[in-house]
N, C-alpha and C positions, 0 to 999 in steps of 0.2 A: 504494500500500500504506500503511497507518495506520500510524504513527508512535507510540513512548512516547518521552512528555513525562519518563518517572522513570528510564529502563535497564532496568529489568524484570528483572533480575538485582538476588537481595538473599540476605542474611546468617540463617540459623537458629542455634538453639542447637548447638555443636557448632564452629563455626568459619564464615569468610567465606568463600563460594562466591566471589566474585570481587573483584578491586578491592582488597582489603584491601590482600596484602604478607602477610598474617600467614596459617599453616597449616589447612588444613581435616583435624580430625580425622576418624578412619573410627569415625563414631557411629551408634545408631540412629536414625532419622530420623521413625520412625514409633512410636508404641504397640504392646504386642504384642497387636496381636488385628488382623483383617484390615481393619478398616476404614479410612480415610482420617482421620485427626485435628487437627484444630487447628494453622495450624505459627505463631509468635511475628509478629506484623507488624514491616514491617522498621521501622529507627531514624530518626528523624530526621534526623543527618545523615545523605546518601548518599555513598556510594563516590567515589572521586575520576575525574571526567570530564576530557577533554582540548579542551572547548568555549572554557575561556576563553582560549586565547591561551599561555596561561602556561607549556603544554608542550605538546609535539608530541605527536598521536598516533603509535605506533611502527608506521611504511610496510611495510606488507606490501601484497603480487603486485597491480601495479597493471600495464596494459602500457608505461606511458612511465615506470617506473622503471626504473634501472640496475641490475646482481647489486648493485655498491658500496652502494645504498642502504638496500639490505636489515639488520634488526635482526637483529644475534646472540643465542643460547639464552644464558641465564645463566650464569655462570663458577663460583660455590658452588654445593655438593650441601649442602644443609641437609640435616634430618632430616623431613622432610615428603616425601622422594622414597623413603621407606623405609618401610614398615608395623611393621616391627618395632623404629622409630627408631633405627638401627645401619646401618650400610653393611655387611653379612657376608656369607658364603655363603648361595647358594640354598636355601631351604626346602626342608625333608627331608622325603619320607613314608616310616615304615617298612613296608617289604613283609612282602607275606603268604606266610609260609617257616614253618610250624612246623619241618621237620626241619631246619634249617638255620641255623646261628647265628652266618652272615656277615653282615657289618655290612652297611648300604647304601650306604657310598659310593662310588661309580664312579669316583673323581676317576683312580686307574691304570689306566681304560681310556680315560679317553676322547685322543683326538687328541693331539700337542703344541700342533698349530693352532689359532689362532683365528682366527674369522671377521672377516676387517677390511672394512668398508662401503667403496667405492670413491668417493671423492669425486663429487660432483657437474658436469657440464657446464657452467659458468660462460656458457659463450658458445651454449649450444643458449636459444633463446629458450621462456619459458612460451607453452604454450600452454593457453586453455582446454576443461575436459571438456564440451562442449556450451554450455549458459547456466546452470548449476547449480555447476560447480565449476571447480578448475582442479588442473593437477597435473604432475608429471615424468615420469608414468609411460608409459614406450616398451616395455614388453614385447607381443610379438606371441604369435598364442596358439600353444599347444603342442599337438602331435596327436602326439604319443610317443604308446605301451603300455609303462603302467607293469607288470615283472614279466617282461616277455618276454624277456629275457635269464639270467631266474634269480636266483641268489644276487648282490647287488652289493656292493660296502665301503661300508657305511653312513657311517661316517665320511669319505667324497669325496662320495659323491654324494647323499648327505640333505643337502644343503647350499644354502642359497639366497643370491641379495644382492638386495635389494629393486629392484623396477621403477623407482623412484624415486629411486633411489640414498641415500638415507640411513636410512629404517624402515620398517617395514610399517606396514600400518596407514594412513590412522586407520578406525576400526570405530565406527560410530554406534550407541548402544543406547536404545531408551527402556526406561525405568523406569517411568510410571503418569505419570495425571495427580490431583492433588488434588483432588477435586470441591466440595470445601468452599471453598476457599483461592482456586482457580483458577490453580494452580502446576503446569508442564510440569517430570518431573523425566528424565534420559537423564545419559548419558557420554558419551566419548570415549575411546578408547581406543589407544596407538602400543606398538610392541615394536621396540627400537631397540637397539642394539649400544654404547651407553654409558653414563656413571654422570650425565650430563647433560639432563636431561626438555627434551626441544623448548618452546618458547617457546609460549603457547595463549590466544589471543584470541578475544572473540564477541560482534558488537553484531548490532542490527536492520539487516535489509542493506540499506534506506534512510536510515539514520542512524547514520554513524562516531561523533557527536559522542559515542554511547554505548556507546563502546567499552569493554569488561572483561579485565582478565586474571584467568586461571584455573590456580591454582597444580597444580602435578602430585603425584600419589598412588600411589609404589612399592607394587604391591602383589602382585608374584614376581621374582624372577630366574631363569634359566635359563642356564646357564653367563656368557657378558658379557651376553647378553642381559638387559634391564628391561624390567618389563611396567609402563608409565604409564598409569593412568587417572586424567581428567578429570571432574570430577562438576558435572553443569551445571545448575541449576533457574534455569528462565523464566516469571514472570508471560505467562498466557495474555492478548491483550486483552478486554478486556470486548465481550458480544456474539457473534455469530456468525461475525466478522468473525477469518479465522486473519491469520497475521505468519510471512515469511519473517527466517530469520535467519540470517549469516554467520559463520561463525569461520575463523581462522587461524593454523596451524601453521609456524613458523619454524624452521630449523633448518641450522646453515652458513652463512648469511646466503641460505639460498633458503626461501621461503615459499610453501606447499597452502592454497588458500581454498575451500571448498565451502557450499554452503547447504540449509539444510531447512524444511521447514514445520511451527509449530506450530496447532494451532486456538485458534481463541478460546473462550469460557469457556461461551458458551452454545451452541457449535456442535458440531453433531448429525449435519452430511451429514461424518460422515468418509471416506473414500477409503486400501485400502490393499490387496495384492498378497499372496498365499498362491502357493509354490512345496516342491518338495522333490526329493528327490536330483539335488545339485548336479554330478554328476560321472560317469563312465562307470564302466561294471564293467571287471574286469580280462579280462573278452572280449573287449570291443570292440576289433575292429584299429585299426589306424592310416587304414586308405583308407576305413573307415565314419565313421571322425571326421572326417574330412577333407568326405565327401559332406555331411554333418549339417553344417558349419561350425563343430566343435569344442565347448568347452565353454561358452565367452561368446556364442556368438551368440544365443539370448535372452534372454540377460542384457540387452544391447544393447539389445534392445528393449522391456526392461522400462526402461532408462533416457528410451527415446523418449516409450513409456507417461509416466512421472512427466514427463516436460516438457509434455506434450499436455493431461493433464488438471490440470495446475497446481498438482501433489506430490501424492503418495500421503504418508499419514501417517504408516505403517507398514509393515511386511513381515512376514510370518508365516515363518517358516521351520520345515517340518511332519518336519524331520530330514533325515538322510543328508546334511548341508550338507557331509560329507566323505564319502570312500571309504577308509578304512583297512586294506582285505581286499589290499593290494599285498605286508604285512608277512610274509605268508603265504608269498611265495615269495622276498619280496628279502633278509630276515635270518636270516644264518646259524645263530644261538641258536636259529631256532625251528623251523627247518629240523632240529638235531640234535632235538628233542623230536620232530619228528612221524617219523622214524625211530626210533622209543623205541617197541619190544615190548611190549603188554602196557597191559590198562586199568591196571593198579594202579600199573605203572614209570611210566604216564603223567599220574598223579591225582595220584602223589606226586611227580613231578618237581622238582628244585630250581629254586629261584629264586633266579639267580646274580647278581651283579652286571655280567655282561655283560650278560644279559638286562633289567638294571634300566636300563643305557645307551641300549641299543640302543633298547629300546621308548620309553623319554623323548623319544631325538634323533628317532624314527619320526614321531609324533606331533606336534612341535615343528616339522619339516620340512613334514610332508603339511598342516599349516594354513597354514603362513609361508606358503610356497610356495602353496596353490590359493585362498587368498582372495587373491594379487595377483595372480590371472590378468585377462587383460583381460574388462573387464564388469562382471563380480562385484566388483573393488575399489570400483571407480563409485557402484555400488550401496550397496555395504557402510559407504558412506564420507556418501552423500547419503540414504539413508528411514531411520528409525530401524528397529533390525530386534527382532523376538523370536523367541528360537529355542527349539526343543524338540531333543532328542534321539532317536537313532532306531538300529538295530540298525548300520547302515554308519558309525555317527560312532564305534565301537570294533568292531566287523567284523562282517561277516556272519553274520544268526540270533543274534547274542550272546543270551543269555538263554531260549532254546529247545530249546538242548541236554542230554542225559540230565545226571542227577546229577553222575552222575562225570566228565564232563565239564565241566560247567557249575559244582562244585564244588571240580574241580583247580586246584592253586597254582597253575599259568600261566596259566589261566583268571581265575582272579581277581585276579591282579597286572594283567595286563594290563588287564581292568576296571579297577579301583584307577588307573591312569594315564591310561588315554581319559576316563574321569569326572573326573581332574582339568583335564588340558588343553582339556574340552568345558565345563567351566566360565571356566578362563580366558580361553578366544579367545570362546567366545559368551555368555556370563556377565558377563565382566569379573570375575568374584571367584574366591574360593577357598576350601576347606571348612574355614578356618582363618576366616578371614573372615565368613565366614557362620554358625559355630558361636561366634564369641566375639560377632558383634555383628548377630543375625537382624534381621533389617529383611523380616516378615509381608509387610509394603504390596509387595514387589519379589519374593523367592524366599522359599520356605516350604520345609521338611522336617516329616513326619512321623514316621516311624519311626528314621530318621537315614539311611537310604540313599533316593536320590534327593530334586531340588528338583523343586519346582512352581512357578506362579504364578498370581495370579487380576488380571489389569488391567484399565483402562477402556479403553474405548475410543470418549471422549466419553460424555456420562451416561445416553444409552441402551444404550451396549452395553459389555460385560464379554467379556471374552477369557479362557477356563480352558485352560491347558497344564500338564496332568500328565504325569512324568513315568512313562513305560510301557516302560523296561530297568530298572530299575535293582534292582525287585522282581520283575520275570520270572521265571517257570521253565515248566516242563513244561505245569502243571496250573493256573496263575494270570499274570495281566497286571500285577494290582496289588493289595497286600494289602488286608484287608478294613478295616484302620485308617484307612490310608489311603483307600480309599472312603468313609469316614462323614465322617471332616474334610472331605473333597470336598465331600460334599452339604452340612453346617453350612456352610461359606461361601459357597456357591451360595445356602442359604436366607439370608442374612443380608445378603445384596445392595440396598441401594437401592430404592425402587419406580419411580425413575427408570428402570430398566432393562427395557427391550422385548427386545432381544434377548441371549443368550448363545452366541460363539462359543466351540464345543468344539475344541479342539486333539489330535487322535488319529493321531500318527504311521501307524498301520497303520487303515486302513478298516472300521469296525463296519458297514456295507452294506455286502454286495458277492457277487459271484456264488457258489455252493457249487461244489465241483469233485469233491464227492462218491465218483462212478462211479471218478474216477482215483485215489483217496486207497484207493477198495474193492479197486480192481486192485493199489494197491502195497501196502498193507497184508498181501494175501494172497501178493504176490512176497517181502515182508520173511518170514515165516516158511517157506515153501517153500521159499527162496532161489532162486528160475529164474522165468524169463521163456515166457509162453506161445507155444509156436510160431506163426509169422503174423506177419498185417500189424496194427498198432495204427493206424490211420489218425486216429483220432482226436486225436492230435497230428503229425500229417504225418510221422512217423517209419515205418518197418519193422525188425521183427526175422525176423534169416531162419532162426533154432534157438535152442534153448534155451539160455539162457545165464545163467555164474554172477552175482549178483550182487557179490560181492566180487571183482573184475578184470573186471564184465563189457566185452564187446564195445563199441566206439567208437558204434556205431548204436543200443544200446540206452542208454547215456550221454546219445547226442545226443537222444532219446527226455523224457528223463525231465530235462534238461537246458529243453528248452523248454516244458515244463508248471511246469516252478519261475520261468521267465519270465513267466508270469502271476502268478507273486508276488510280482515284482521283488527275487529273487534271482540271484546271481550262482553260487552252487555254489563257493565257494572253498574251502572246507571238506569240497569232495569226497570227498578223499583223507584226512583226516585220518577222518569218517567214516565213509566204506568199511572204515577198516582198522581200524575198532571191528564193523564186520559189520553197521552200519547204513546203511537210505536215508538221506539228507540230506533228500532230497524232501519225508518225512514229515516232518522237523522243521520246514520251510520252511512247511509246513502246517499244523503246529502253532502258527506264529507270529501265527498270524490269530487274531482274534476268533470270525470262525465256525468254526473249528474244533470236535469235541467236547467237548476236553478244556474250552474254557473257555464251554460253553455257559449253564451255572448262571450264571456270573459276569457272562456278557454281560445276559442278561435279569434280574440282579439292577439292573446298571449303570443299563438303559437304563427301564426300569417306577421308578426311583428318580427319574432325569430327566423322568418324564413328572409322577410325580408334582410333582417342584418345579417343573416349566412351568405346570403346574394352579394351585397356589398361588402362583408370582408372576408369573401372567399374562405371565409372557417367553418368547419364539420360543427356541428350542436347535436350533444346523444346525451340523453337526460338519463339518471341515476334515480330510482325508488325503491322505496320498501316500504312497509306497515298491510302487506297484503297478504304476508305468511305463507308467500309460494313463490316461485320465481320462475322465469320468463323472460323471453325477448321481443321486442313490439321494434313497430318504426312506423313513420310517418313516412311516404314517398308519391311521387307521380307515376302510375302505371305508364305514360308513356317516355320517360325518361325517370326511368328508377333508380341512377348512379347522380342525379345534380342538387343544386345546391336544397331542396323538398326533403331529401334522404336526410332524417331524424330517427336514429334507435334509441329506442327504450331499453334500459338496460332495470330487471327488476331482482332485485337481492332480499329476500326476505323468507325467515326469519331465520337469523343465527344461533337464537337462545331458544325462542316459543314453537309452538305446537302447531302442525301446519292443518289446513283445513280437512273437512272428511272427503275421501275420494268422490263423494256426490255431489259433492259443490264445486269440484274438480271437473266434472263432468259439465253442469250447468256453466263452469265459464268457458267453455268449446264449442262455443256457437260459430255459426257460418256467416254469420250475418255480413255483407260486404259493406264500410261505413264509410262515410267522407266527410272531409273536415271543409265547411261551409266557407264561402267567401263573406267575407266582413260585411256586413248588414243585408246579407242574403240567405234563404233558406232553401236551398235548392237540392235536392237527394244526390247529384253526383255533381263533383268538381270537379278540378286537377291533385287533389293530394286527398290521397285514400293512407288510409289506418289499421291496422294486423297488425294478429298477434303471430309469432312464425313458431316454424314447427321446428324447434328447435333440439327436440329430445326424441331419439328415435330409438334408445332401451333404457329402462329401467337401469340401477344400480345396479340388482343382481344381474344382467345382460338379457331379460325377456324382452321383447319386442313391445312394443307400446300402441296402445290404439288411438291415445290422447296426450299429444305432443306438444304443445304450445304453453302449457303449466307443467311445474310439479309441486307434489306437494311433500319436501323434506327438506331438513334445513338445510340452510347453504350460507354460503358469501361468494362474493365475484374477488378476481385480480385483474386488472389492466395493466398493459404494457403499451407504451408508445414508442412509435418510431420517428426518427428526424425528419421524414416530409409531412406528419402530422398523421400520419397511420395510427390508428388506435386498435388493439386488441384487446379482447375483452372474453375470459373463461368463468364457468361458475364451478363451485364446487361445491356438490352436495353430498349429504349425508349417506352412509352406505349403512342402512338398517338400523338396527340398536347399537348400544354399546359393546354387546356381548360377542367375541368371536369375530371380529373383524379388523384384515391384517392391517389395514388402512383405512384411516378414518373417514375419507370420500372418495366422491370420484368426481374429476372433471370432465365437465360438457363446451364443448369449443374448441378452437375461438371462434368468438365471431369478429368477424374482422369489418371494421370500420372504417372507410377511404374518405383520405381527406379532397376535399374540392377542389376540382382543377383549374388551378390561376388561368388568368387570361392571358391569351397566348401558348396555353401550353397544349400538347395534345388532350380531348378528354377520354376519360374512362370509355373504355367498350362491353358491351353488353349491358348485363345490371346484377341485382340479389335475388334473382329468382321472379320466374314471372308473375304477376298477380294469383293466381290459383296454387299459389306454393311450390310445384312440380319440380320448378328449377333452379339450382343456383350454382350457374355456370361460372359469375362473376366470385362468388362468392369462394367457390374453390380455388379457381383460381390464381388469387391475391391469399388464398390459405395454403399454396404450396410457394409460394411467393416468400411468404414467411417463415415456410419449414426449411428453406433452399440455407446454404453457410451465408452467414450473415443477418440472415434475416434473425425475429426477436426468436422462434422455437427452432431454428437451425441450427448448426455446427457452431459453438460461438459464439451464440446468443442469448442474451441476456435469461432468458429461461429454458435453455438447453437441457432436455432432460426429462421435460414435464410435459407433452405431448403426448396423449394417450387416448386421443381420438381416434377415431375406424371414421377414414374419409369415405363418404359415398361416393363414387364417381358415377358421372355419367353416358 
């Protein structure tokens, strides 16, 4: 691995990222406007190295050291572990109570206890996490059902102590790469139960001599909790050519060393993993978790993944990186609202300061606690991640609910608090942070309710994650202000960039469910259930039956078609006893729904447009549908030009995928077309499919129904320097039990980028409208397997091809 001659860590305006001794201000880093600007080159002199003799580098997790040897966290709390330069109470938000004008602090409810971190094992030896890291962490995985007992005392059992025994944490984040400069910028991030920030080192992981330390950045508390983050900017090398690099967390005299890869300045074949819902619904038993191997089991092997292909750059995380829908039935406060009669008793409900407790320590808990499950910490700790938001990261359907619901005080506090703590734990910041010191180049706001962002990812390709809760409701995904900033920074991108990955927590391709939305639709005003069997979701009703209290079988009915939405129904009951489906709303949550059909074909005819004008590929990333798939937008009569849109869908990593009958139901024929802007016409120029993308099973039987599956997965992409993208999924192979390899890959699908003008175009296309063919398709897939290419001799993923090409 190449070595810098300089540290590669260096000092901008604002304070010294490393080395100095002296504090790093929380400054803006960038210009306001979205692009990449200029940043100061570093000084002359450099930072002080430990090459010449004259001091010891400080010995962190070597395995022929002693615990004795180990360096302790520093003993002052300056003012640099604080944001607010004060050592004080936790940062207040005031809740949203108009009737109510109790103050917000909780301090008389909560516990006398605190949580004290239990020292560390002195004499348990490190061991390392594979060849990437190392760590303390002995937690085994959990196959609880959270909820099944009911109301708990949140104060005992919201309670975690780290795997590691001293913090959670650490959570890797990238930030953007500077295209200009060729500066790698990310965090680190620990949540630790002291007023003392862990000790934070990070040299190139062939060369200590260029060791840095990296001062710590208070930037929340939570009861003794502190939230430190680490802000780390790395010279990329020159060239093509990436650099691993190390750091290390000390703390008690025990030291976490893990390492990541950055790319270098001119390199283009990035590598990086898209997943989404991390976590089971609160249906799933205990002995289905257990069969499945819980929640880490492919996490695990997306750890195996990044040692094979020689690091993934990044992680997409496409939402539901949490399950918050437990709150529903474990807290008592919420428990008493949803016995509260009446929309209006329940629109206006107060907003107490139990409620203010309970939903914080909720919150605070369900992250501690499931990013250090086993797998996920690995992860979280070694790719840099970007995360979106998604309806299960503040609970089920958030944002898709009537008015009055979706506009009620509890409603929106509890918003108000998942949106902050989903900025903290996957953010790293806070809306106090971000509103006194935006930083464009990292997270954007528009209207002031939800963040975005637009990153690189290497200077062919750009990564857009908009936020799609935060302006939800009924009849919209995302205000229309927010649309037009969208497109102005999309248009104002680089011509370096071939491709653009769209970030769409919920899938704009995907099947219509129509015929069932027409059936419930007409049960929602009739109120009853047509006598008979509904076979169409493997259910029977055997009489008419209410909906508000209906029958267990017509539940279970209407219960499995929301499983094709990757809903869980927790919201059932509160629901029903508004005299509404859940079903519908669950249906509303989609893109293809009616309600937001204007908005979709606004969306998507604006992206064709800007694909047109910067000759860049757009292939949108989803999950929250608990099956996965590949869709695309295209022109039947030119299927290769700038129209060609794939949907690329990853879901679920952690949850339960739907039942084979709803797998069925989404294998409709139906031929769709995506309408021209204030027209409704049944056929256009850009048709919509989902492709047949799976033609056996795991175990190698042949498949009748190819366009879904339903078992867990995650996808990898690899890009190539003309803006080539590839894209594999990897699903699950059966249980945990007996099997050599934890899945199996489907792919690639290969993705072509748009042919500049002047240049020859693409010949053929991806197969013609009725599926049959995909001449093009192979193609540019032996194209790829050829030396050089990314699955050839040589190639960035050499090795991992184990597709059966159909030829034709």
């Amino acid at each position: 691995m190449a070595q810098s001659s300089q540290g590669n860590l260096y000092h901008e305006q604002g304070g010294l990222y490393a080395g100095s001794g002296q504090p790093y201000n929380e400054m803006q880093m960038y210009a306001d406007n979205h692009a990449p600007q200029s940043i100061p080159a570093p000084p002359s002199t450099q930072a002080q190295t430990f090459s010449d003799g004259a001091h010891e580098p400080p010995r962190y997790f070597h395995p022929s050291y002693a615990p004795s040897d180990y360096p302790v966290e520093k003993t002052q709390l300056s003012e640099i572990y604080d944001h607010n330069s004060h050592s004080g109470p936790p940062i207040q938000y005031q809740p949203i109570n108009p009737t109510s004008a109790q103050p917000a602090s909780t301090a008389s409810l909560r516990s006398g206890s605190q949580l004290v971190v239990q020292p560390p094992d002195h004499s348990a030896p490190l061991s390392p996490t594979l060849s990437f890291g190392s760590g303390l962490g002995n937690r085994t995985e959990d196959f609880s059902q959270p909820g099944k007992f009911g109301v708990v005392d949140v104060d005992t059992v919201y309670r975690s102590i780290p795997s590691n025994g001293m913090f959670f944490g650490p959570y890797l984040r990238y930030g953007n790469i500077d295209l200009q400069t060729g500066t790698w910028y990310g965090s680190v991030m620990v949540v630790i139960a002291s007023k003392f920030a862990p000790y934070f080192q990070i040299h190139p992981t062939n060369d200590i001599s260029q060791i840095r330390t990296i001062d710590a950045c208070q930037i929340y508390q939570y009861e003794n909790f502190r939230f430190f983050r680490y802000n780390i900017a790395l010279k990329q090398l020159p060239g093509n050519t990436g650099q691993f690099w190390t750091y290390a967390i000390t703390h008690q005299g025990n030291t976490l060393t893990y390492q990541f890869i950055v790319a270098g300045m001119q390199e283009t074949e990035w590598k990086f993993m898209a997943f989404s819902c991390a976590d089971f619904s609160l249906s799933v038993k205990e002995d289905e978790r257990v069969e499945l191997g819980g929640i880490g089991y492919l996490w695990e092997d997306v750890l195996h993944k990044h040692h094979q292909i020689g690091g993934l750059h990044a992680m997409l995380g496409g939402g539901d990186q949490i399950y918050a829908d437990r709150m529903w039935k474990e807290i008592s406060s919420l428990q008493d609202w949803l016995h509260t009669k009446g929309k209006i008793n329940r629109k206006n409900y107060e907003w107490t300061p139990r409620l203010e407790h309970e939903i914080n320590l909720a919150y605070f808990f369900y992250y501690t606690n499931h990013f250090d499950r086993v797998g996920i910490r690995d992860c979280l700790a070694q790719i840099p991640s970007l995360f979106q938001i998604d309806d299960h990261d503040i609970f089920d359907g958030y944002g898709s609910y009537p008015e009055y619901m979706q506009e009620s005080i509890v409603f929106r506090n509890i918003g108000r608090i998942a949106f902050q703590y989903y900025l903290l734990f996957q953010q790293q910041a806070t809306e106090d942070i971000l509103r006194t010191n935006p930083d464009p180049f990292d997270l954007f706001s528009v209207t002031g309710n939800g963040w975005h962002f637009l990153k690189y990812l290497g200077s062919t390709c750009a990564v857009l994650g908009p936020d799609t809760r935060a302006e939800r409701h009924m009849k919209s995904i995302v205000g229309e202000a927010t649309h037009r900033e969208l497109f102005r920074r999309l248009e104002a991108l680089p011509p370096s960039v071939r491709h653009i990955v769209l970030m769409l927590a919920v899938p704009i391709v995907y099947p219509r469910l129509t015929t069932v939305e027409h059936i419930l639709t007409g049960v929602k005003h009739a109120k009853r259930v047509i006598n008979g069997t509904w076979n169409v979701i493997g259910k029977a009703t055997s009489k008419v039956a209410s909906v508000v209290g209906a029958e267990k079988n017509t539940k279970d009915g209407f219960d499995s078609v929301k499983k094709a939405f990757g809903k869980s129904g927790v919201m059932g009951s509160l629901v029903s006893g508004f005299g509404e489906i859940d079903l519908l709303d669950d249906l509303a949550d989609h893109w293809t729904h009616e309600n937001h059909a204007l908005e979709r074909t606004f969306f998507v005819r604006n992206l064709q447009r800007i694909a047109r004008e910067k000759s860049a590929r757009i292939t949108f990333v989803s999950g929250d549908v608990h099956c996965c798939g590949m869709g695309r937008f295209f022109n039947p009569d030119d299927p290769d030009n700038y129209q060609l849109m794939y949907q690329v869908i990853s879901s679920a990593i952690s949850n339960v995928p739907p039942p084979g009958a709803v797998i069925r139901l989404l294998h409709n024929r139906d031929k769709i077309y995506l309408p021209e802007i204030g027209r409704k016409e049944d056929k256009s120029d850009t048709r919509e499919e989902m492709l047949e993308f799976f033609e056996r099973d795991v175990d190698g039987d042949k498949l009748d129904l190819r366009k879904l599956m339903g078992r867990r997965n995650y996808a990898i992409a690899a890009l190539e320097p003309d803006g080539t993208m590839a894209w594999d999924l990897y699903v699950q192979k059966g249980s945990r039990y007996g099997a050599a390899e934890r899945t199996k890959k489907y792919g690639p699908l290969i993705v072509p980028p748009i042919a500049l003008h002047g240049s020859r175009p693409n010949v053929g296309g991806y197969g013609v409208p009725d599926g049959s063919g995909y001449d093009e398709q192979y193609r540019r897939q032996q194209m790829m397997m050829a030396p050089g290419g990314v699955y050839g001799p040589g190639g960035i993923a050499e090795g991992m091809n184990d597709m059966q090409v159909r030829q034709q």
